[in-house]
Residue frames as a rotation matrix with the C-alpha (Angstrom) as fourth column:
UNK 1
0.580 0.815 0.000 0.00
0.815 -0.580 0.000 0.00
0.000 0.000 -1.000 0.00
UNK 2
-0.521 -0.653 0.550 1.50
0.451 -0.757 -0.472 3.45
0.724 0.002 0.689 -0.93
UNK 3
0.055 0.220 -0.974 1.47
0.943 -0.331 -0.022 5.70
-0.327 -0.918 -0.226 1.73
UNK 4
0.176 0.017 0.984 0.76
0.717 -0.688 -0.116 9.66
0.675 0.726 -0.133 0.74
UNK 5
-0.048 -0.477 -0.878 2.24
0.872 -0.449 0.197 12.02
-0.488 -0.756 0.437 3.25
UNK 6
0.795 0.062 0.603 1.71
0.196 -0.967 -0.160 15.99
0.573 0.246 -0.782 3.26
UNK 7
-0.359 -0.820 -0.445 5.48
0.832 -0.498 0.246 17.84
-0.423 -0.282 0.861 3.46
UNK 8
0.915 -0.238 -0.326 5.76
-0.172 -0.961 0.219 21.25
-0.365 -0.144 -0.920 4.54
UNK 9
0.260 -0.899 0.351 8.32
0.637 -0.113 -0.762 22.17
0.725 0.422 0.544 1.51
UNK 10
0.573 -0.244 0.782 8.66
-0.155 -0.970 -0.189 25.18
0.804 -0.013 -0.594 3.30
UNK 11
0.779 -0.394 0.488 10.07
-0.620 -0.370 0.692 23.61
-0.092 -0.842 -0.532 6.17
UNK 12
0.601 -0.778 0.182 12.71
0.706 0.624 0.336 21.49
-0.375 -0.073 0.924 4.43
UNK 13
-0.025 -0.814 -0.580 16.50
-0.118 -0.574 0.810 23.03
-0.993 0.088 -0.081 3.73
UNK 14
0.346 -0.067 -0.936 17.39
-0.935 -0.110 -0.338 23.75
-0.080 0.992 -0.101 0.03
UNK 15
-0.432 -0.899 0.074 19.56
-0.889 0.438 0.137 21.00
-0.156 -0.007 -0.988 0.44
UNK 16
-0.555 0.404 0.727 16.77
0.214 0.914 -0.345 17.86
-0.804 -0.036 -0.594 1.11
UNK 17
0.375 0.926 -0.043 14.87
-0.078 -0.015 -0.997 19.77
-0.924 0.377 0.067 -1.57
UNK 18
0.059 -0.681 -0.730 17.83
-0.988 0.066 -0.141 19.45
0.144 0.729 -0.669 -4.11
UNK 19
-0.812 -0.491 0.317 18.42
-0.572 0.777 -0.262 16.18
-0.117 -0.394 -0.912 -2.78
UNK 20
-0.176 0.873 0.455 14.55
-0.014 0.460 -0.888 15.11
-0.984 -0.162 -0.068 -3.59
UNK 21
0.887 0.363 -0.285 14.58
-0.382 0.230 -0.895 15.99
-0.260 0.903 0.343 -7.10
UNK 22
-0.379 -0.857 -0.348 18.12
-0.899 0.431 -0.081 14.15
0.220 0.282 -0.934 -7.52
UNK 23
-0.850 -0.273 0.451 16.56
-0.224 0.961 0.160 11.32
-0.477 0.036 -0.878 -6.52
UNK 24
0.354 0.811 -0.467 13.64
-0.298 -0.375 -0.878 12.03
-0.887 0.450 0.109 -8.56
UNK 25
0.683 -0.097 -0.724 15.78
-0.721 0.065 -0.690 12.05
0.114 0.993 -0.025 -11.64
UNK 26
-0.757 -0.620 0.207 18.11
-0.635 0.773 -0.006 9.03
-0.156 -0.136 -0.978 -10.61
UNK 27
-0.096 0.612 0.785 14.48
0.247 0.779 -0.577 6.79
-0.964 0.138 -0.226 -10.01
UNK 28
0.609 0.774 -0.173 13.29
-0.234 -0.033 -0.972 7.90
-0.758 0.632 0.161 -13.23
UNK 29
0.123 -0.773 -0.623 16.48
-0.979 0.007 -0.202 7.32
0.160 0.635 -0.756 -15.29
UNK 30
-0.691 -0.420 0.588 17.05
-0.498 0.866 0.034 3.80
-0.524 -0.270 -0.808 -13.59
UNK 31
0.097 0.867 0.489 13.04
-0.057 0.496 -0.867 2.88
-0.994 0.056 0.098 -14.33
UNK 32
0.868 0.290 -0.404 13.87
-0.418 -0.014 -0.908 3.55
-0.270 0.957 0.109 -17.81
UNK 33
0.700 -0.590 0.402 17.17
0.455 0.803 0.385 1.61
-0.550 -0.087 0.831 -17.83
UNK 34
0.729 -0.507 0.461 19.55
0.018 -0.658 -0.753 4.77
0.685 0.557 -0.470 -18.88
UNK 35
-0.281 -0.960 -0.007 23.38
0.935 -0.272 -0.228 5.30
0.217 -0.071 0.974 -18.01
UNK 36
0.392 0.034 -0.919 24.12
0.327 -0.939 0.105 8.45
-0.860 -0.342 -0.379 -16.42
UNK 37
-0.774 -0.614 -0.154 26.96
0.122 -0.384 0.915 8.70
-0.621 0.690 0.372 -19.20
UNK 38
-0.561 0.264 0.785 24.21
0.804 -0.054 0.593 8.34
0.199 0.963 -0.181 -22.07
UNK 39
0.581 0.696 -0.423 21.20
0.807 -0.561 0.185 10.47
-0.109 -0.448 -0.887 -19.92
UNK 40
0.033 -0.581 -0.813 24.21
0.326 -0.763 0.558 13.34
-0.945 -0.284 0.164 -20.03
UNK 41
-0.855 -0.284 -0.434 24.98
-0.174 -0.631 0.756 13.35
-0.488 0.722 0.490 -23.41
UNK 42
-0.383 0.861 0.333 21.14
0.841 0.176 0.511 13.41
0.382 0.476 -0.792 -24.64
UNK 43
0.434 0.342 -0.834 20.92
0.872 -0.394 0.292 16.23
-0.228 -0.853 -0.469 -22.28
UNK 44
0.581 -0.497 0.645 23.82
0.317 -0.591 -0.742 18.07
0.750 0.635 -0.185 -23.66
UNK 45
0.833 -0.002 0.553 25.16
-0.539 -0.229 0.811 17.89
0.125 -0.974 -0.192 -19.95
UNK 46
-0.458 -0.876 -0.152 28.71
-0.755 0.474 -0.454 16.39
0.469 -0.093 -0.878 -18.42
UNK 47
0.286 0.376 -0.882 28.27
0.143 0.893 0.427 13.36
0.948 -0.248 0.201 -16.96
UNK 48
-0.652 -0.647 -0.395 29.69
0.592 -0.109 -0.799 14.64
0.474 -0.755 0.454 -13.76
UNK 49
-0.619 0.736 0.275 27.00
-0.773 -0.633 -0.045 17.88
0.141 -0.240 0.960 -13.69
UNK 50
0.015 0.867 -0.499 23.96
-0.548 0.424 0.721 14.69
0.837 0.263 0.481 -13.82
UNK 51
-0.357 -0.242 -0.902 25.89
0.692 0.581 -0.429 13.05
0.627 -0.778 -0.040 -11.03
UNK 52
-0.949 0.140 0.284 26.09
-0.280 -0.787 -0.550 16.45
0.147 -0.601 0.786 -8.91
UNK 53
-0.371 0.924 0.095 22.47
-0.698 -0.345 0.628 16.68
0.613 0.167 0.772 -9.95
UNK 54
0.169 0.472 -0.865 21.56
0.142 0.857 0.495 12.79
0.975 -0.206 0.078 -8.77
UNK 55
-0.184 -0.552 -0.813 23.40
0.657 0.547 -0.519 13.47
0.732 -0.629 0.262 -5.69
UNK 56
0.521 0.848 -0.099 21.39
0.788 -0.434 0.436 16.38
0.327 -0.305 -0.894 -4.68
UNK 57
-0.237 -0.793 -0.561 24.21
0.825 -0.469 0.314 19.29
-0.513 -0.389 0.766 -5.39
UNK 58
-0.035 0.168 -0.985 23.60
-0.011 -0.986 -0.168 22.56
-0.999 0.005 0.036 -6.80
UNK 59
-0.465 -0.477 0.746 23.31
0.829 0.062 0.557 22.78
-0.311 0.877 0.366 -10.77
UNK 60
-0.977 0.013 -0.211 22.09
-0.111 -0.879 0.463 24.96
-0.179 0.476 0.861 -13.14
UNK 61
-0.178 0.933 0.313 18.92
-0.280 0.257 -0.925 24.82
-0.943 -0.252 0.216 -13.57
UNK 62
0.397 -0.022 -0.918 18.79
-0.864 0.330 -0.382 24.72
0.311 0.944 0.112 -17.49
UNK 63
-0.330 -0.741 -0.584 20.44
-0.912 0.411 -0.007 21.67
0.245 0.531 -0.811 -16.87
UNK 64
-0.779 0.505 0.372 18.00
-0.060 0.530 -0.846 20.02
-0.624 -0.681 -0.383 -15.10
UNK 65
0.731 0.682 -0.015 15.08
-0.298 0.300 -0.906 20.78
-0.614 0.667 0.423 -17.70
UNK 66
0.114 -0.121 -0.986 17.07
-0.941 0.306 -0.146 19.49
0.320 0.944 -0.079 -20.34
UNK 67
-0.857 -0.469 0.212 17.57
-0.493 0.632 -0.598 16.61
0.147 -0.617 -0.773 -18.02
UNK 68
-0.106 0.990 -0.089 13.63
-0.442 -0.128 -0.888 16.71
-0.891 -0.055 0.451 -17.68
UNK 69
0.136 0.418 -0.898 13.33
-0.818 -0.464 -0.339 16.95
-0.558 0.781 0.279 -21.02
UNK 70
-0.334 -0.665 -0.668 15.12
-0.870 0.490 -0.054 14.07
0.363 0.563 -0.742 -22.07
UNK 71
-0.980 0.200 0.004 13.07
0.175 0.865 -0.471 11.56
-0.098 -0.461 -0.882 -19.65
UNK 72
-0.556 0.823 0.120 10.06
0.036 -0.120 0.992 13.18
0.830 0.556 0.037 -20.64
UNK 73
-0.250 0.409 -0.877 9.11
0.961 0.216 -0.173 14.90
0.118 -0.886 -0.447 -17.50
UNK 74
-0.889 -0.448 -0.089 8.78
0.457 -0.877 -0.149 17.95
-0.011 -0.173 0.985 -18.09
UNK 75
0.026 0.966 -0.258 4.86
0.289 0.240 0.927 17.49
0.957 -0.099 -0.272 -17.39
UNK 76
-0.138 0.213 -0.967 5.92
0.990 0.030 -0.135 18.49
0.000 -0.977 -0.215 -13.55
UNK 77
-0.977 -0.210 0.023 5.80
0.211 -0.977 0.044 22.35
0.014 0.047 0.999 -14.91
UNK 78
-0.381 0.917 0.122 2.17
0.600 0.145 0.787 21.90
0.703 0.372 -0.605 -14.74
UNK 79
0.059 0.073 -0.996 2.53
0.996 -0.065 0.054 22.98
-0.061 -0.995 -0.076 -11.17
UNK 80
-0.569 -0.586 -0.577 4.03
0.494 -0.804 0.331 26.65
-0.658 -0.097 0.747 -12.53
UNK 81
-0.711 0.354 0.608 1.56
0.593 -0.164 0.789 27.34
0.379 0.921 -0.093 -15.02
UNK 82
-0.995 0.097 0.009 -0.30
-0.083 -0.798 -0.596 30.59
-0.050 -0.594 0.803 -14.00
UNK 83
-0.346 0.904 0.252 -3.98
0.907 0.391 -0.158 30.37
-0.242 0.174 -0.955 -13.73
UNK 84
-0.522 0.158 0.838 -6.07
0.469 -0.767 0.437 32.55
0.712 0.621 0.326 -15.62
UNK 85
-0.214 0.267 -0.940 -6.75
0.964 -0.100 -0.247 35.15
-0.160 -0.959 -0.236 -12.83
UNK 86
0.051 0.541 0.840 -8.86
0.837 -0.482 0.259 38.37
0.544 0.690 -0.477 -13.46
UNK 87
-0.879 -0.419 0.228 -7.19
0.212 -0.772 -0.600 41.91
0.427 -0.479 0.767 -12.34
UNK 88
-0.032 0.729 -0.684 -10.03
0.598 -0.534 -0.598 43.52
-0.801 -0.428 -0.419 -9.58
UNK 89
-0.519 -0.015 -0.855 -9.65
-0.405 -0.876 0.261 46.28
-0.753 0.481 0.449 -12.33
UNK 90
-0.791 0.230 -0.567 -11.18
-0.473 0.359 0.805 43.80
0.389 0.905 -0.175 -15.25
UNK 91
-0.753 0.462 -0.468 -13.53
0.657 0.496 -0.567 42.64
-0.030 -0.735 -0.678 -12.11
UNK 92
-0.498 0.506 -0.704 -14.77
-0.073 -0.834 -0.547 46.13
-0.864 -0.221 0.452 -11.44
UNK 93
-0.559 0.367 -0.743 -15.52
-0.828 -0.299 0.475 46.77
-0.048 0.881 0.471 -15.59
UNK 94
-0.828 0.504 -0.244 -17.08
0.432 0.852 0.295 43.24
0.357 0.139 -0.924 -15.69
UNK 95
-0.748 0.294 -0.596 -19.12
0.656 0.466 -0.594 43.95
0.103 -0.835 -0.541 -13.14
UNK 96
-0.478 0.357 -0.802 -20.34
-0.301 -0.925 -0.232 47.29
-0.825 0.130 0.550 -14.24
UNK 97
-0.831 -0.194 -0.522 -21.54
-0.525 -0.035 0.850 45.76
-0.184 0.980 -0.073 -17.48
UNK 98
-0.796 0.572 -0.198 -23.78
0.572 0.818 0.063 43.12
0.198 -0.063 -0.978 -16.13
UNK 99
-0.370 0.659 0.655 -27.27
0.084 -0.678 0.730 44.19
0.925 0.325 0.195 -16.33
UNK 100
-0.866 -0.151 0.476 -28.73
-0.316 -0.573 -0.756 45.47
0.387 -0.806 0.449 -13.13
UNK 101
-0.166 0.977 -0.135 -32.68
-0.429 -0.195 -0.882 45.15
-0.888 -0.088 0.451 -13.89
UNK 102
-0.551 0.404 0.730 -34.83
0.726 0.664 0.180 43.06
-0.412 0.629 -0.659 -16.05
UNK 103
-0.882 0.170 -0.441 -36.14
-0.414 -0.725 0.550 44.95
-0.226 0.667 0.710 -18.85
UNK 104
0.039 0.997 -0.072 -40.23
-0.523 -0.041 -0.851 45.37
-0.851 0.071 0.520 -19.86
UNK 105
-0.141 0.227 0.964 -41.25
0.757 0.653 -0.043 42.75
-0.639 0.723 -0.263 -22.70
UNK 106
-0.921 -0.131 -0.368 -41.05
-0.157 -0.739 0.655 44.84
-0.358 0.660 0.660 -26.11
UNK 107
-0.794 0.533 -0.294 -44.63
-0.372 -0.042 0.927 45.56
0.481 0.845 0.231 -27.72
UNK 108
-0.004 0.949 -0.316 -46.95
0.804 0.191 0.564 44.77
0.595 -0.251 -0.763 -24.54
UNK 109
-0.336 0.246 0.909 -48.58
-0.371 -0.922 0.113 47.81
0.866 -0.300 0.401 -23.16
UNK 110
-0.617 0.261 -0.742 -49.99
0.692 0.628 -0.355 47.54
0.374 -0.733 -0.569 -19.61
């Protein structure tokens, strides 16, 4: 049974969070049965920078999405994707537009 646990990112160190997506891209490279040496150069990356990376040291970012990119993950940016979120200013003008009051039926007299 998988267990699903809620982490407070905010309260881990850069470090365990560098160290989570190194092993992130180490499981996902093994599951697909890739060499670091090939995973690097498909990546355009040293093999040494992918290690760093696996081992949960500092890289570049670019070097990670191409790293992404190359295992076809690069589906976790879903998370960064802005939602479509309406300015209080484009609120206000909406809001002024909508009609206020139902209008009399055209062409009956009372």
């Amino acid at each position: 049974m998988t267990e699903i646990y809620d982490i407070d990112y905010n309260a881990l160190s850069d470090e365990r969070l560098l160290a989570m997506v190194g092993d992130f891209i180490k499981q996902h490279r093994l599951e697909r049965n890739i060499d670091q040496t090939t995973l690097a150069h498909n990546a355009g990356i040293s093999r040494s920078t992918l290690s760093l990376m696996e081992n949960g040291k500092s890289v570049m970012f670019s070097s990670i999405v191409r790293v992404l990119r190359v295992l076809d993950l690069l589906y976790i940016f879903d998370t960064f994707k802005p939602e479509n979120v309406v300015s209080p200013i484009a609120m206000m003008k909406l809001e002024q537009k909508k009609r206020k009051h139902s209008s009399k039926p055209r062409g009956h007299h009372c």
